[in-house]
Backbone bond lengths (Angstrom), bond angles and torsions (degrees), N, CA, C in turn:
res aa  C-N    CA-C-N  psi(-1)  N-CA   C-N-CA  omega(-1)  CA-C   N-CA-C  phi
1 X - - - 1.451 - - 1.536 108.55 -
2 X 1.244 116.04 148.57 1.668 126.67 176.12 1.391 110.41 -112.11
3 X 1.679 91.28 128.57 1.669 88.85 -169.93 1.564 92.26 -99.54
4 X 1.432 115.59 -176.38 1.736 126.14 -127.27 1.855 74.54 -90.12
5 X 1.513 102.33 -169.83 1.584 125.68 -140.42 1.941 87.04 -103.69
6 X 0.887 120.68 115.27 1.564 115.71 141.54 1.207 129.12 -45.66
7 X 1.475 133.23 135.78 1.061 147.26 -145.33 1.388 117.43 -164.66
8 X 1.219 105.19 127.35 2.025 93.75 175.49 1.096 97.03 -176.04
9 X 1.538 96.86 118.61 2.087 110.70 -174.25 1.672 98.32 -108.81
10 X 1.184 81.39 144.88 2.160 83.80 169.03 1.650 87.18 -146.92
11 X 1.555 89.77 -173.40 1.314 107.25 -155.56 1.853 80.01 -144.43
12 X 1.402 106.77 145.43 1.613 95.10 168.58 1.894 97.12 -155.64
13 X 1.281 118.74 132.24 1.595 105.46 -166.60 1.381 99.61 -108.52
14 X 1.806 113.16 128.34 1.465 129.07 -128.89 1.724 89.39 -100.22
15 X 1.808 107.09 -36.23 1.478 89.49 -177.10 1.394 117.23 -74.19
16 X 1.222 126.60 19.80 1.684 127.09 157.40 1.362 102.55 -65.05
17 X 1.384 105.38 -79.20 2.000 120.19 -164.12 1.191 103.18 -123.95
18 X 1.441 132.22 166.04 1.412 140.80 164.56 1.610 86.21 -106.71
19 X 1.091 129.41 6.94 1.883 121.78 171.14 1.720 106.06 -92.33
20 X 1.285 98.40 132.38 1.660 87.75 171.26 1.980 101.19 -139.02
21 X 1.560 107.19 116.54 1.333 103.63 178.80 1.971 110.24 -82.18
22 X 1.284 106.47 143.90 1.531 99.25 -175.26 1.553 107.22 -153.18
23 X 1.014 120.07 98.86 1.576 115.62 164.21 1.957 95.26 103.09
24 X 1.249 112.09 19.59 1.845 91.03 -164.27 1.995 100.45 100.39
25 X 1.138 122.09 -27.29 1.790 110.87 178.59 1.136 108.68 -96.54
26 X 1.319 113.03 161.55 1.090 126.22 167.48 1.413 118.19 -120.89
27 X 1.503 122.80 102.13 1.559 121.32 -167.79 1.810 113.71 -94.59
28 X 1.032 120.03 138.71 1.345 117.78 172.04 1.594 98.74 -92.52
29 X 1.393 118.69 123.04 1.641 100.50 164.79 1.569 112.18 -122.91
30 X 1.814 85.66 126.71 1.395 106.79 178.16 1.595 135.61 -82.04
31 X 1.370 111.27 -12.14 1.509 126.10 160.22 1.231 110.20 -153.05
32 X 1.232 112.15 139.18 1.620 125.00 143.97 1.187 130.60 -118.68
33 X 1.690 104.11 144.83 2.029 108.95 170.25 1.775 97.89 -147.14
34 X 0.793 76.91 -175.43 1.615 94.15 -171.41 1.512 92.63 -60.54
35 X 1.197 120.60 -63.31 1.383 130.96 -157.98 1.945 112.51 -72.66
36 X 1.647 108.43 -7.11 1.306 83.30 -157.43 2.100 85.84 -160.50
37 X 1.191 128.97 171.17 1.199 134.90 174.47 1.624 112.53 -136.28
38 X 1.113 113.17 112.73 2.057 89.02 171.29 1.439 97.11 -140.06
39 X 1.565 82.33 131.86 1.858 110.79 -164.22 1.550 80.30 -132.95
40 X 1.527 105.81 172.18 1.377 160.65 168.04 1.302 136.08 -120.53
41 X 1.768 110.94 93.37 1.750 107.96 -168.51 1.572 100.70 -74.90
């Protein structure tokens, strides 16, 4: 049997930092679009 879907939304407001710590990382993110994210651990 498969148990249900993991999930976990946040919200993080970008014109503070382009740093976002999450889980223990620390990501630099260098673009965003709807379609796509590119960070740097």
């Amino acid at each position: 049997m498969v148990g249900p879907a993991f999930n976990n939304n946040v919200e993080y407001d970008m014109s503070e930092s382009a740093q976002i710590g999450y889980k223990g990382m620390l990501l630099e993110i260098i673009e965003t679009t709807n379609q796509h994210i590119k960070y740097k651990v």
